[in-house]
C-alpha positions as CSV (number, residue, x, y, z in Angstrom):
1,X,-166.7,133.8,36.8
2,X,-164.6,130.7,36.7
3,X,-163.8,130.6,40.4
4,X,-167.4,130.8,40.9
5,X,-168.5,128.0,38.4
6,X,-165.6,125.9,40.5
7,X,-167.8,126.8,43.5
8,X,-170.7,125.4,41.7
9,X,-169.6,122.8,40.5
10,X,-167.7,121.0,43.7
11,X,-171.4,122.1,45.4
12,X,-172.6,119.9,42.8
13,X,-170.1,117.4,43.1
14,X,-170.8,116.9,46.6
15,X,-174.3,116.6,46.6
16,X,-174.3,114.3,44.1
17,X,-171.9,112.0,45.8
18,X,-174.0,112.6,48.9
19,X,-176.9,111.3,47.5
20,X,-175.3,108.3,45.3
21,X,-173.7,107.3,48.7
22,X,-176.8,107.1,50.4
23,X,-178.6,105.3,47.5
24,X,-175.8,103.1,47.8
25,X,-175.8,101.9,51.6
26,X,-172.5,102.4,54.2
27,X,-170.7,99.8,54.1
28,X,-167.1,99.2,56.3
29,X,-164.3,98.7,54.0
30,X,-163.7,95.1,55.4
31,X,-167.2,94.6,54.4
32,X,-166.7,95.8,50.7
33,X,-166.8,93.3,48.0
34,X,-164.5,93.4,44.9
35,X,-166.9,95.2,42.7
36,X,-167.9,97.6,45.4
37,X,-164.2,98.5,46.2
38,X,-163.6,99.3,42.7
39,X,-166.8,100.8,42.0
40,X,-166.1,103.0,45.3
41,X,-162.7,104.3,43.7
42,X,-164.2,104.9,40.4
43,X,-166.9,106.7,41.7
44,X,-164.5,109.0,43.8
45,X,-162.4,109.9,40.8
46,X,-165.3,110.6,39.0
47,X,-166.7,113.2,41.4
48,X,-163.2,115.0,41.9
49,X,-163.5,115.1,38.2
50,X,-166.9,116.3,38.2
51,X,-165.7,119.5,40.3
52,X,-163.4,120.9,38.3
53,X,-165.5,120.4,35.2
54,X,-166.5,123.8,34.3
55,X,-167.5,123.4,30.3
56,X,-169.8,120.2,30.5
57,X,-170.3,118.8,34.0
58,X,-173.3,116.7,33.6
59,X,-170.9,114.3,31.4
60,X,-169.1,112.9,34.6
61,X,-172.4,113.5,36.7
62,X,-174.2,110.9,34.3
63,X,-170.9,108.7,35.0
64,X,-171.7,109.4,38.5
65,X,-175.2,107.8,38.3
66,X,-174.3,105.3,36.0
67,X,-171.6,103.6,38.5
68,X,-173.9,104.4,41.3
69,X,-176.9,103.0,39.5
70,X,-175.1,99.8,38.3
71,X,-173.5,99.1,42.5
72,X,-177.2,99.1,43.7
73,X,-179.0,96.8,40.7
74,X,-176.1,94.5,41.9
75,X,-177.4,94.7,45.0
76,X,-180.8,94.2,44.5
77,X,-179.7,91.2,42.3
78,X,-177.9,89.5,44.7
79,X,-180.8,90.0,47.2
80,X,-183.1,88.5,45.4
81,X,-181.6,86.3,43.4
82,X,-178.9,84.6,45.9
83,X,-177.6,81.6,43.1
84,X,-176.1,85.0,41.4
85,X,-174.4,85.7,44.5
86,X,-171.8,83.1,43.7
87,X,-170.9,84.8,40.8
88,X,-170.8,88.4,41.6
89,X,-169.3,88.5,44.7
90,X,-167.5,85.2,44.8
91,X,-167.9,82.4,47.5
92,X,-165.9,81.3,50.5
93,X,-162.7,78.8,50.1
94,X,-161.9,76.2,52.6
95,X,-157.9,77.0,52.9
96,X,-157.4,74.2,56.1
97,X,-160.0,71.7,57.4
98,X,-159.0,68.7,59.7
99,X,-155.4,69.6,60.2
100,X,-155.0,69.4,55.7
101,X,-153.8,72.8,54.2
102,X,-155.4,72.8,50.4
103,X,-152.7,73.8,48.0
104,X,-155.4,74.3,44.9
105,X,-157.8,76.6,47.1
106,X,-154.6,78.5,48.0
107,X,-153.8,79.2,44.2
108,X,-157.7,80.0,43.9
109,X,-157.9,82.5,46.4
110,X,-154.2,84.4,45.1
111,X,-152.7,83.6,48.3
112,X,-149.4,82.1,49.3
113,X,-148.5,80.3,52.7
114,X,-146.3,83.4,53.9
115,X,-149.7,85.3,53.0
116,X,-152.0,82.3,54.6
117,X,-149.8,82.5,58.2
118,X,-149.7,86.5,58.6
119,X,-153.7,85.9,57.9
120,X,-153.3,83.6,60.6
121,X,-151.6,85.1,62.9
122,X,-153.3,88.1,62.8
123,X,-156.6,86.2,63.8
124,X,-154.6,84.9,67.0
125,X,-153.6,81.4,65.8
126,X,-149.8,81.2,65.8
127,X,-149.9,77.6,66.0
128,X,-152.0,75.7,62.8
129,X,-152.4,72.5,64.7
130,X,-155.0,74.8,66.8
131,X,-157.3,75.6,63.6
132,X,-159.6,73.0,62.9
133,X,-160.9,75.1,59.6
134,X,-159.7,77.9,58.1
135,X,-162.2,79.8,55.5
136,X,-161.4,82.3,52.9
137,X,-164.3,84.6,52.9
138,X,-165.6,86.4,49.5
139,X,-164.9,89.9,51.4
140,X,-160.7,88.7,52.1
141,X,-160.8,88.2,55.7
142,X,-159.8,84.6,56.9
143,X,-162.6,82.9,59.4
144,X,-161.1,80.7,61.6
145,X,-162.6,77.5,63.2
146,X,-160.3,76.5,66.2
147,X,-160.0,73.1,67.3
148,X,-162.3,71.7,70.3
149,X,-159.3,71.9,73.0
150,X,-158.5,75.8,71.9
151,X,-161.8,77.3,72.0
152,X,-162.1,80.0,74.3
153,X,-164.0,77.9,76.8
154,X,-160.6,76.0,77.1
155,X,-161.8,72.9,78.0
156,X,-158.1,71.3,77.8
157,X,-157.2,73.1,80.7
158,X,-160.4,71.3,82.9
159,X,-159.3,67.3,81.4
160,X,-162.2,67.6,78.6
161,X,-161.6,66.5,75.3
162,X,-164.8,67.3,73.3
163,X,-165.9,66.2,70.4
164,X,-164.5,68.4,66.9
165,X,-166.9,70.6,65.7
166,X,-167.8,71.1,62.1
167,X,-169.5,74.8,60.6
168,X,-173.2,74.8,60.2
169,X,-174.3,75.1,56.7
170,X,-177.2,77.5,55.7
171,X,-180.5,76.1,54.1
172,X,-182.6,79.3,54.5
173,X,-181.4,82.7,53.5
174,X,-183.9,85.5,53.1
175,X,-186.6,83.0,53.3
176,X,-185.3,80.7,49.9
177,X,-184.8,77.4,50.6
178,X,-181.1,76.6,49.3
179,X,-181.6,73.2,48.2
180,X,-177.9,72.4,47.1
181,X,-177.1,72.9,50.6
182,X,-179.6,70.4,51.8
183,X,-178.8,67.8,49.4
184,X,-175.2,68.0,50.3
185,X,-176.0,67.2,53.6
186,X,-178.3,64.6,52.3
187,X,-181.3,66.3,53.3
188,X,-184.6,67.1,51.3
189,X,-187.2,70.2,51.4
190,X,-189.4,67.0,53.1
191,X,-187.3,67.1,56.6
192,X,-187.1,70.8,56.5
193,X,-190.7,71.6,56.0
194,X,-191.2,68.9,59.3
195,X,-188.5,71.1,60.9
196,X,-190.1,74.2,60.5
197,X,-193.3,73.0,61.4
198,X,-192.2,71.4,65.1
199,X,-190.6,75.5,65.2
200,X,-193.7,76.6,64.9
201,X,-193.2,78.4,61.6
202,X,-195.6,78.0,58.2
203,X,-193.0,78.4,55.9
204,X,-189.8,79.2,55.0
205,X,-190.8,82.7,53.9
206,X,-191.2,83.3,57.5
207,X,-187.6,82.5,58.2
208,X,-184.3,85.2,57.5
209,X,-181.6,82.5,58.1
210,X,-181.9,78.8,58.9
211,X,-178.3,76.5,59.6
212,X,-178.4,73.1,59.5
213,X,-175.4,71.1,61.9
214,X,-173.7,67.8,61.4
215,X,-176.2,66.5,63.8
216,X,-179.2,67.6,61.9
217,X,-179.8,70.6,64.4
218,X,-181.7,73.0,63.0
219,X,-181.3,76.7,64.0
220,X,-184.0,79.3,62.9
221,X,-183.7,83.2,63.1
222,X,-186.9,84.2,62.2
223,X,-187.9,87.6,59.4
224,X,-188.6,90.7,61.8
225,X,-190.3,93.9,61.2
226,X,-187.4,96.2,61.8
227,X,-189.7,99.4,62.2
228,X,-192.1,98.2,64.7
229,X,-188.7,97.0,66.9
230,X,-187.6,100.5,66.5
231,X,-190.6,102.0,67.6
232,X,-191.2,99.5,70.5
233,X,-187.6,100.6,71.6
């Protein structure tokens, strides 16, 4: 009888991490955030428990949903709210800009400079005088802005020395304007509503991801309908 309730309850275990993980989304590791990673482990643990719980399983099945319940109201939160985004998942940390290496930000993102050169290195950059801006992202993986004579276009090799370049900064994300990020660059909701307009877009509900340049270049992916895409394809 107890080999068979073990049966039962690894079925059990199974199909409720199943369904949890599809509640959930897929995710690569790389794209995990810190909460996500830890809820992932916990949640594992939890179901290998579940299995070989033959007197009271629903006790770590209601832990089950519990963790899974609280990894997608973080999601949701995020989505819709993205000022809570900062908070949750943490933000991205200049580690390098114009050939300056930020000690603090180093400190703040748990890294030393042994750490901050094999994270180098492994994005191809052996050389730091080739990175023009180096960015610690929320997720742990470095982004790496190379100067203008390294890019892969090499224009060093043809005589061209091009201007730098500098990251675009968003000021639409899931159709909310972010007006920090337009005030930072000295921009109001005024310039961006003339923006969209000329684009021929009403609003910026209409718009998934909008990134301002230096120059004031504004680049607008517009809000899809993902079904009718599939279905057309």
């Amino acid at each position: 009888m107890d080999f068979l309730n073990v049966i039962l309850t690894s079925l059990l275990s199974v199909l409720a991490l199943f369904v949890i993980a599809k509640i959930m989304g897929h995710k690569q590791m790389a794209q995990l955030d810190f909460f996500d990673y830890i809820s992932g482990i916990t949640v594992g643990s939890i179901a290998a428990e579940l299995a070989t719980e033959l007197e009271e399983p629903w006790k770590p099945l209601t832990a089950l949903v519990i963790y899974g319940g609280i990894s997608v109201l973080l999601s949701l939160i995020t989505h819709h709210f993205p000022k809570s985004r900062k908070f949750i998942n943490g933000s991205p940390t200049i580690l390098m800009d114009n050939g300056k290496l930020y000690r603090q930000n180093l400190k703040k993102a748990n890294l030393d400079l042994s750490e901050f050169m094999v994270l180098c290195r492994e994005r191809g950059y052996f050389d730091l005088n080739d990175i023009q801006t180096a960015i610690f992202e929320h997720d742990g993986k470095l982004t790496v802005l190379p100067v203008s004579q390294k890019r892969p276009a090499t224009p060093a090799d043809m005589g061209l020395n091009p201007p730098a370049e500098h990251i675009g900064t968003e000021v639409i994300m899931d159709g909310r304007i972010l007006d920090e990020n337009l005030k930072r660059m000295g921009l109001n909701s005024q310039w961006l509503d003339k923006q969209l307009k000329a684009q021929g877009y009403h609003s910026a509900k209409d718009i998934f991801l909008g990134v301002c340049d230096q120059n004031q270049k504004l680049s607008l992916f517009a809000i899809t309908d993902e079904k009718s895409s599939r279905r057309s394809g």
